[in-house]
Structure formats: structure tokens, C-alpha cells
PATOR-483286 format. One line per field, with one value per residue (C-alpha): residue in one letter; x, z, y. Coordinates in pm, whole numbers, plus 32768, in hexadecimal, padded with zeros to 4 digits. Example, Ala and Ser with C-alpha at 12.3 -4.5 7.8 and 13.67 -1.06 7.14 Angstrom:
BEGIN
aa: a;s
u: 84CE;8557
w: 830C;82CA
v: 7E3E;7F96
//
This chain:
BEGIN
aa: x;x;x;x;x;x;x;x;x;x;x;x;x;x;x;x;x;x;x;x;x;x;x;x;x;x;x;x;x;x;x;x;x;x;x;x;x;x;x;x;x;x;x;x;x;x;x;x;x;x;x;x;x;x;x;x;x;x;x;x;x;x;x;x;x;x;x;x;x;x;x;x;x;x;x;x;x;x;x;x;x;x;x;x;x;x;x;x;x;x;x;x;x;x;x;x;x;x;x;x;x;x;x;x;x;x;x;x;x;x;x;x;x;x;x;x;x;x;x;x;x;x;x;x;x;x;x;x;x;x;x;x;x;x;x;x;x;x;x;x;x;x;x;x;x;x;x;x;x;x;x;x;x;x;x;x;x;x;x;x;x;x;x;x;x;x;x;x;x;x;x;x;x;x;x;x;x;x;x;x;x;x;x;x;x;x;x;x;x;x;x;x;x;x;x;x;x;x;x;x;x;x;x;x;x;x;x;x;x;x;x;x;x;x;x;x;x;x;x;x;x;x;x;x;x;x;x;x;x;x;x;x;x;x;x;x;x;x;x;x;x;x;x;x;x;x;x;x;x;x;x;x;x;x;x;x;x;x;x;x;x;x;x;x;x;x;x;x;x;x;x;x;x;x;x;x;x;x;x;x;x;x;x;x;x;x;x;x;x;x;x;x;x;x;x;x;x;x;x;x;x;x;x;x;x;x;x;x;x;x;x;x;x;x;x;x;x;x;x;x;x;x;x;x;x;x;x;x;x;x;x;x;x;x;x;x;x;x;x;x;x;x;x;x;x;x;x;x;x;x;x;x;x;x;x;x;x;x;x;x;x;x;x;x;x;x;x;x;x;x;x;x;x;x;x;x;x;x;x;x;x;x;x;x;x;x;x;x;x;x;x;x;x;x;x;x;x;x;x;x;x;x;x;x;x;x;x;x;x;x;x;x;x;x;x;x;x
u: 8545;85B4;84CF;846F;8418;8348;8275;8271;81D0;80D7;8046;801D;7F6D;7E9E;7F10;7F4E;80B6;8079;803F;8009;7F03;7E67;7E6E;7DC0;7D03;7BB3;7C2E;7C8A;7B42;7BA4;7AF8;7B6E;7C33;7CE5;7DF1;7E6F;7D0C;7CA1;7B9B;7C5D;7C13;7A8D;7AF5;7BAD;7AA5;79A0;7A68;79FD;788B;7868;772A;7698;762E;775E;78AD;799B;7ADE;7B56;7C19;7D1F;7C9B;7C2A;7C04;7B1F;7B54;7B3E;7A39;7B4F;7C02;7AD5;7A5D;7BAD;7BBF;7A4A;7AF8;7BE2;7AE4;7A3F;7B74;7BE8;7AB8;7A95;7BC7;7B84;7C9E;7D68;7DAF;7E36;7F19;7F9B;7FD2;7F88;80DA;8173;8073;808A;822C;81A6;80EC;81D5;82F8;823C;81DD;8376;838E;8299;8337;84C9;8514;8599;8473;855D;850E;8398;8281;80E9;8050;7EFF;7F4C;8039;7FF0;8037;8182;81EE;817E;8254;837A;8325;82C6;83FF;84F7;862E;85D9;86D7;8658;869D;8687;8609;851F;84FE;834E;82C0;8152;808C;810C;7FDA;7F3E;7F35;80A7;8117;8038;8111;823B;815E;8164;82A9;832D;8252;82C7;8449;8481;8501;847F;83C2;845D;8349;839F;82AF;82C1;82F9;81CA;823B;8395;8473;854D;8590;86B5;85C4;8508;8624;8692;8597;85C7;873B;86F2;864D;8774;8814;8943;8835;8733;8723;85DE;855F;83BD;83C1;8286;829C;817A;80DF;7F7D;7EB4;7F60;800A;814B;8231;83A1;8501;8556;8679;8725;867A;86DD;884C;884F;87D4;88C2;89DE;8988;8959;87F5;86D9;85D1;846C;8395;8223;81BE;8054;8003;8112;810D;801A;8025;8165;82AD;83C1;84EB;8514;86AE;8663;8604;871D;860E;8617;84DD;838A;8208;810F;7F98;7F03;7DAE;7DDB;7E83;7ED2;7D50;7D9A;7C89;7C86;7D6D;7E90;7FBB;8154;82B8;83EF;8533;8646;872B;8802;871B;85E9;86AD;86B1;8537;8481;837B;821D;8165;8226;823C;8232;83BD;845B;85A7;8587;86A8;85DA;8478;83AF;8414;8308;8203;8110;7FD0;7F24;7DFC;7DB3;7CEA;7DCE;7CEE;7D24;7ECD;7E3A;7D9D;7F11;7F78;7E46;7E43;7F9C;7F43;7E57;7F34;802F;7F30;7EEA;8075;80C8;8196;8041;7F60;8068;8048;7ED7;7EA3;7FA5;7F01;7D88;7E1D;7EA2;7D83;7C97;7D9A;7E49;7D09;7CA4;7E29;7E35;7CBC;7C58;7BE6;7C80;7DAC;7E48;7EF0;7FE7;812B;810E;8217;81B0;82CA;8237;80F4;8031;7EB2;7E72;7E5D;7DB8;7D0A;7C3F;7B46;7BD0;7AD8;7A2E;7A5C;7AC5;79DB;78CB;7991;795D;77F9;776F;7837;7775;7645;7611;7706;771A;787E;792E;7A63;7AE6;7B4C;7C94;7CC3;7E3D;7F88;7F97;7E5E;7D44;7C79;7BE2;7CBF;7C77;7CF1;7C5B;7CB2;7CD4;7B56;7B4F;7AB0;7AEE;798A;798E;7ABA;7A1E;78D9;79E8;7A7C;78F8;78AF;7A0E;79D6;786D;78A5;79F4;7927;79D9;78C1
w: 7C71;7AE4;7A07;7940;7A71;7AF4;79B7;79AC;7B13;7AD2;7981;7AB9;7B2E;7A08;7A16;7909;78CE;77AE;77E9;7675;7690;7503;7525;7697;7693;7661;771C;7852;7860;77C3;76A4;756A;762F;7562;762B;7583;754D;75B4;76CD;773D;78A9;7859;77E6;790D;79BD;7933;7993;7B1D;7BAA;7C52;7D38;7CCA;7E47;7E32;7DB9;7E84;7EAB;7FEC;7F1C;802F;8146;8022;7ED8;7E16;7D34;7BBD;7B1C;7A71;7BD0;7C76;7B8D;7B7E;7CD6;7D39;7C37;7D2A;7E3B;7DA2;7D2B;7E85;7F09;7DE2;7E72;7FDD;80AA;7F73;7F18;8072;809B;7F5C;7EA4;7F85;7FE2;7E88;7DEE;7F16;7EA3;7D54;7DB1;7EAC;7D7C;7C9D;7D8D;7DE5;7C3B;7C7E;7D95;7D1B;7E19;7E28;7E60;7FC4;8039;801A;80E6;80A5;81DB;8230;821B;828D;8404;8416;8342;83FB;856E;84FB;84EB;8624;8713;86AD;86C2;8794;8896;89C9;8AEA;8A81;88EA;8827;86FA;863F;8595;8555;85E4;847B;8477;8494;85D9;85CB;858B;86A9;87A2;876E;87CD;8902;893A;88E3;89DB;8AE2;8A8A;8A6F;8B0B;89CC;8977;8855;87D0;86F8;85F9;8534;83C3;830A;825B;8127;811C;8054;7FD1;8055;8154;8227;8237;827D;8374;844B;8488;84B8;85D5;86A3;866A;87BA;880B;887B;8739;869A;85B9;84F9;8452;8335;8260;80E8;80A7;8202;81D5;8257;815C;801A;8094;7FD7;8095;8011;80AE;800A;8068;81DB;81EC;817C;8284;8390;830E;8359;8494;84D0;84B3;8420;834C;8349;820D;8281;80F5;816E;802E;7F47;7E61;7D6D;7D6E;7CFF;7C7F;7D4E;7D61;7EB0;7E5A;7E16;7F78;8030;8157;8247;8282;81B2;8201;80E3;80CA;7F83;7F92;7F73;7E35;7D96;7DCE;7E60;7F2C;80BD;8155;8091;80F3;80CC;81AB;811D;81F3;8156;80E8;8257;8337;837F;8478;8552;858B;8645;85DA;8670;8654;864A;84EE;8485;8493;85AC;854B;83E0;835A;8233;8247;8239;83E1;83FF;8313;83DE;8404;8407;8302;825A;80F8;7FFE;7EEC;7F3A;7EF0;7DB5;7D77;7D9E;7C21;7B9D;7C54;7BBB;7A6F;7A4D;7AD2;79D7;78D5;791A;7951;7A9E;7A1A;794E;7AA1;7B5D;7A7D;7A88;7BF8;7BF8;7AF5;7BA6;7CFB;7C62;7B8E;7CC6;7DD0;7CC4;7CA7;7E25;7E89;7F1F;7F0F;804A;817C;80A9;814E;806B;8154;8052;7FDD;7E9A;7DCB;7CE8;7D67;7ED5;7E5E;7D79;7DA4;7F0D;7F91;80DA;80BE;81E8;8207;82F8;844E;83D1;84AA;8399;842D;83CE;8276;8248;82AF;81CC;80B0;80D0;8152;805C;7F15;7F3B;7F30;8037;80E6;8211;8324;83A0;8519;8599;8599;84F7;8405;83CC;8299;81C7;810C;7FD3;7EDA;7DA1;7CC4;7B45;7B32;7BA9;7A78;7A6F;7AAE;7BD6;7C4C;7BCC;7C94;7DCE;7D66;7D63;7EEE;7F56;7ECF;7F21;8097;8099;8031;7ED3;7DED
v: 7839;7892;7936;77F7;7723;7864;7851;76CF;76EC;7807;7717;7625;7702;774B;78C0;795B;79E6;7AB7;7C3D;7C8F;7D85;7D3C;7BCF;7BA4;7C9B;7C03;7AF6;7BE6;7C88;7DE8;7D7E;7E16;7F5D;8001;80AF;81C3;8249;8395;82EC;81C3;8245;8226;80DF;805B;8120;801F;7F15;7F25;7F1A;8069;80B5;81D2;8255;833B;8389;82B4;837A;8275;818E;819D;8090;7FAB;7FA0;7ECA;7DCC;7E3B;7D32;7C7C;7BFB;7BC3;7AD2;7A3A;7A2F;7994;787E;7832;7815;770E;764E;7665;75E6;74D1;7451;7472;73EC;7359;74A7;7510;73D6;73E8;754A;7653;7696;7694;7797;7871;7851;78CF;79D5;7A4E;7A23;7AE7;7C02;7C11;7C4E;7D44;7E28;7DEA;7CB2;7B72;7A64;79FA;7B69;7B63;7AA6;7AD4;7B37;7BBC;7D42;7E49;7E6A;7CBC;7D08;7E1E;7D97;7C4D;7D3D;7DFF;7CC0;7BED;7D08;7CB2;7DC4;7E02;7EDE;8047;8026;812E;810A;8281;8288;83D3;8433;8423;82C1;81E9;817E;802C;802C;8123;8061;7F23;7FD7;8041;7EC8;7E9A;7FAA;7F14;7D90;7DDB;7F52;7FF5;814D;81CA;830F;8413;8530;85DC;859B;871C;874D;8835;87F2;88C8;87B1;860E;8696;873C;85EC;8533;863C;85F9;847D;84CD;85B9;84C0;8395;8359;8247;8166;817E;8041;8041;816C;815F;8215;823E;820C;82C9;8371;82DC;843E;852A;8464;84FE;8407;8404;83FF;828A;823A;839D;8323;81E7;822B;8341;824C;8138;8230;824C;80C5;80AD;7FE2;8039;7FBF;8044;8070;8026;802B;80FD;80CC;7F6B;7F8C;812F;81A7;8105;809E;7FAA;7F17;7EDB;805B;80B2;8009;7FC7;7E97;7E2D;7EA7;7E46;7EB6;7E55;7DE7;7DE2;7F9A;7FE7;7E6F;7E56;7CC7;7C4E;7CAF;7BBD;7C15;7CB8;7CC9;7C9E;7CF4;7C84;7CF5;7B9F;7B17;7BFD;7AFC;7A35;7B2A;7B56;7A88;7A0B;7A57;792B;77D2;7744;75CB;75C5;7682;7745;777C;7848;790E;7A05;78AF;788D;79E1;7948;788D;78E3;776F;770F;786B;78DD;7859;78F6;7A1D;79B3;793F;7A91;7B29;7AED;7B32;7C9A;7CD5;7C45;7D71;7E54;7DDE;7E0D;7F5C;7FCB;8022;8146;81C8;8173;8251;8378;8355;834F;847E;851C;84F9;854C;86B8;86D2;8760;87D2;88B5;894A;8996;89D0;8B17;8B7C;8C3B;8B51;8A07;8946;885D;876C;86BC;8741;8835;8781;8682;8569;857E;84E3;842E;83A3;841C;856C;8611;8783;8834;8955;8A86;8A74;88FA;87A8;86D2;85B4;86EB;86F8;85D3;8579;86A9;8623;84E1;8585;86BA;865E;84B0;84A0;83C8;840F;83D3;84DC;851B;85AD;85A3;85B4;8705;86B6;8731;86D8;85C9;84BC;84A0;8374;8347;8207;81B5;81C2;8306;8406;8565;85AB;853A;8606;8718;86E4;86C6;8818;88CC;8842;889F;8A12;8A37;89A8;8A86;8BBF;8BB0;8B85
//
């Protein structure tokens, strides 16, 4: 699809295809923002409806609609219901297309390499259940991938009698080689399939992948991207990553409605998966032969543009640097305080919104609960694979004051105060 037929089909749509921040912006919802003010953060901050109960620093399972996409998007429900059936026999298809073209503009991809789905663990278990496993096959994962994810290998080493291969992912490493060390080590004649995590969801530790994947490549191996964490937090180019297959949920980051997710397959790769569930055509050459999943929320496909649309607004590069900056703005200042454990790597590449700390001696499931209990802030605890502590992701929204308010419960429950 060319960029003038992409635009013709989004006014279709009735999307809008103009990111000019001046001009929309009392159409968008931002009202009159005025980003290069001194408080634009209190303005974006004002954009979302935030319950005041406590300070929600979990932004990492799901983030919530800003106030903007949520209206846009409960117009779509009702359109979609207005046109009850009509709608399904008629368009669905072709605006799931455009959303799924203009989420491949968003990551770096070709619109033949990208498929909606309904979040990572469906993207990635696509990749894992159709793989053309032989008896014997190797897949390399590391134990702080997630658990959904290393359970379907489980399967798929119970299903097809290959073998799931774990490393453990360096926690503070000195530079990317010792990251991509470790995956080497564990490469055998018969590895096939390597996991590697964009972003490892219980720390922020954000990996090397192109050195990784270029490393496994040598070696004759595939890559699959657990993106869980990635689109809609920090800029990448998927050409940039030289990865086979990627999965990435939406509804964290992008801040799409649940029941939104993403598969990359590299261009000439999908034919070799299998699909999972039999779609209307059998045998399909291109990503569309994995993309069945029967009669599904089409709104919230709809809802797909619109998320990016604001993301757009706001600049990804500028939301990067922000969630960077917010992330640093309270671990810099409990790094290295006595009975603190900053869980997430020191230099400011390895990270960006989400971080994990502990307390010396404290369960972080009793972290956690006196957080909520005694200073209403909610995390959630982290207990394995090397971790111990509370992930914490903050978003956009996210003021300094209520980092700072963080900061005083970590030091008074640390014996810092």
C-alpha cells in the first residue's frame, strides 16, 4: 500500500491523518497544550482521569486509556454496533489492514510483515505452536523470560520432543558482548530457535538484539523478539533489529484497548509456521495464514490509530526521554543507599520507564503490600529468577511528586530516612 492510498483509506475511515500538534489540538483533546511549555507534563498529565486512591506506578500489565482514545474509541463501539452485522461483512477486514499498516509505519515494517492479534503471549505462542519442530531441536529462552511464554515451550517439548535450553540473562552487564555471550554459550548443532527479550519485563533490562540476533544468525539461528514491553516505550526500527519473528502487546505502552496485540514475521518466513487455528483459506503464503481468531472486538482495531495518533502527537522520541527521564529520576536517588537493591542495569541505554528496586531482608510481596497499605502506591512484587523487588513503571502522567513520595517510603521502610 503507497502513502497516498494509506491516507485515502484512513479519511474512509474518518481518521484523521494530520499530526500537526497547533492545528488538532483542540480537536485531539489536549486542548490548547502548548508543548514547549515549562509544565507540558502537568498538561498531558490532565489529559488522563487518574483515581486519586493512590499513585499507580503498575503501568506495565496495562495501561489506561488517556481520555482522548477512550472517547475515540467508545465511538467506535457504537458505530460498530450501529452497523451490526453490515459492518462485519463488509469492512472489518480492510480497517483491521489499516490499522495493522499503520502500526508496521509505526515499528519500521512493511504492512506484509505485521498482523493485529490479541497480545504478546497469542503472537508469540503462534510462533512457538506452529514451529517446524523435529525430535531433538533446541530452542535457547533465558529464565526471566516470562512464564506464559516458557510454559508453551513446556508444551511444545512435550507435543514434538524438542528441548527447551535456559541461560540467565546478566543482570549489570559491563557492556552488550557479555549479553550476547551468554546466549552464544548455550547454541548447540541442534538449536534452532533462540527467545530473546527486548526489554526483560521484571527489571527494564533493555538487550542489545541486533548484536544478538546477528550473533545467532551466524550460527544459523532464529530469533523471536518477546516485544511484550517495547512498542509504544522506546524507539526502534524493526529492519534495525534484524530479528525473525517479534510479538509486542499494545494495550501497555501504545495505551490500545485490552485485546490488542502485534506479530512480526520477518518477509518469506510465515510459510513456515503453522498456523494454530485453521483460517478461512487453508495454505496462505503471507502472515494473514496465522491470523484467525474468528468474530473478535473490531473496535478495539479501530482504537489502534487513534492510540498512535496520540502517541504521534506527543513524539515518541519526547515520550521516550520522558519515561527515561522519570525512571532515573527516583532510582538515581535510592541507587546505592544501604539495604536498597536496584534491580535494573545502572546505564541509561539499558532502560527507560521501568525499573525493579528491593529492600535487604523484605519479601517483596511484603514490599509491596506496605507500599499499598501504609504509603498508597501500587506496585507489583517480583519473586524469581534472580529477583527480588517491586517493578516499578511509571507513564507520561507520572509527576515528580509522586516519585518523590516513592523515594520517602523506599528510605523510611529501608531505614534511610
Amino acid at each position: 500500500m503507497n502513502k497516498r492510498s494509506f491516507l485515502k483509506s484512513l479519511a474512509f475511515l474518518g481518521i484523521s491523518t494530520s499530526f500537526s500538534l497547533k492545528s488538532e489540538a483542540k480537536e485531539s483533546g489536549f486542548g490548547s497544550i502548548d508543548f514547549e511549555a515549562d509544565d507540558l507534563w502537568d498538561q498531558i498529565r490532565a489529559g488522563y482521569k487518574l483515581k486519586p486512591d493512590y499513585i499507580n506506578l503498575e503501568n506495565g500489565y496495562y495501561c489506561f486509556l488517556p481520555q482522548e482514545t477512550l472517547e475515540k474509541y467508545i465511538e467506535h463501539l457504537r458505530e460498530v454496533n450501529y452497523q451490526g452485522s453490515h459492518y462485519m461483512r463488509t469492512v472489518q477486514w480492510e480497517n483491521k489492514a489499516k490499522s495493522a499498516a499503520m502500526l508496521a509505519e509505526l515499528v519500521g515494517a512493511s504492512p506484509e510483515e505485521i498482523i493485529i492479534t490479541r497480545n504478546t503471549t497469542e503472537s508469540l505462542d503462534l510462533i512457538i505452536a506452529g514451529y517446524p519442530w523435529q525430535e531433538g531441536d533446541e530452542a535457547i529462552m533465558s529464565n526471566q523470560d516470562y512464564g506464559s511464554m516458557l510454559n508453551m515451550f513446556e508444551l511444545a517439548s512435550r507435543r514434538h520432543g524438542m528441548k527447551p535450553v535456559k541461560i540467565d540473562i546478566p543482570m549489570h552487564p559491563e557492556n552488550d558482548e557479555e549479553v550476547v555471550a551468554a546466549y552464544e554459550k548455550a547454541i548447540t548443532p541442534n538449536t534452532k530457535l533462540m527467545m530473546v527479550p527486548h526489554i526483560v519485563n521484571i527489571t527494564g533490562h533493555i538487550l542489545p538484539i541486533q548484536k544478538i540476533c546477528d550473533m545467532a544468525h551466524s550460527h544459523g539461528v532464529e530469533v523471536m523478539v518477546d516485544g511484550a514491553h517495547a512498542v509504544g516505550h522506546f524507539t526502534f526500527n524493526m529492519n534495525d533489529l534484524h530479528c525473525d519473528y517479534y510479538g509486542s502487546s499494545l494495550h501497555k505502552w501504545l495505551s490500545v484497548p485490552l485485546g490488542s496485540g502485534l506479530l512480526y514475521v520477518k518477509n518469506g518466513k510465515a510459510p513456515k509456521i503453522r498456523p494454530l487455528l485453521a483460517p478461512y483459506q487453508l495454505d496462505q503464503k503471507t502472515i494473514s495464514n496465522l491470523n484467525h481468531t474468528g468474530t473478535h472486538a473490531v473496535s478495539t482495531d479501530l482504537a489502534v490509530i487513534n492510540a498512535i495518533e496520540f502517541q504521534n502527537k506527543m513524539g515518541a522520541k519526547r515520550k521516550e526521554e520522558r519515561l527515561r527521564y522519570i525512571q532515573k529520576y527516583w532510582s538515581d536517588q535510592v541507587r546505592g543507599l544501604p539495604n536498597v537493591v536496584v534491580n535494573t542495569p545502572l546505564d541509561p541505554k539499558r532502560s527507560c520507564a521501568i525499573a525493579n528496586v528491593g529492600i535487604v531482608n523484605m519479601k517483596p510481596s511484603d514490599l509491596a503490600k506496605r507500599l499499598l497499605e501504609e504509603y498508597q502506591i501500587f506496585t507489583v512484587a517480583i519473586d524469581g529468577a534472580g529477583v527480588k523487588g517491586c517493578r516499578i513503571s511509571p507513564n507520561v502522567y507520572t509527576s515528580e511528586t509522586d516519585m518523590d513520595a516513592f523515594v520517602i517510603a523506599l528510605k523510611e521502610l529501608s531505614g534511610n530516612a
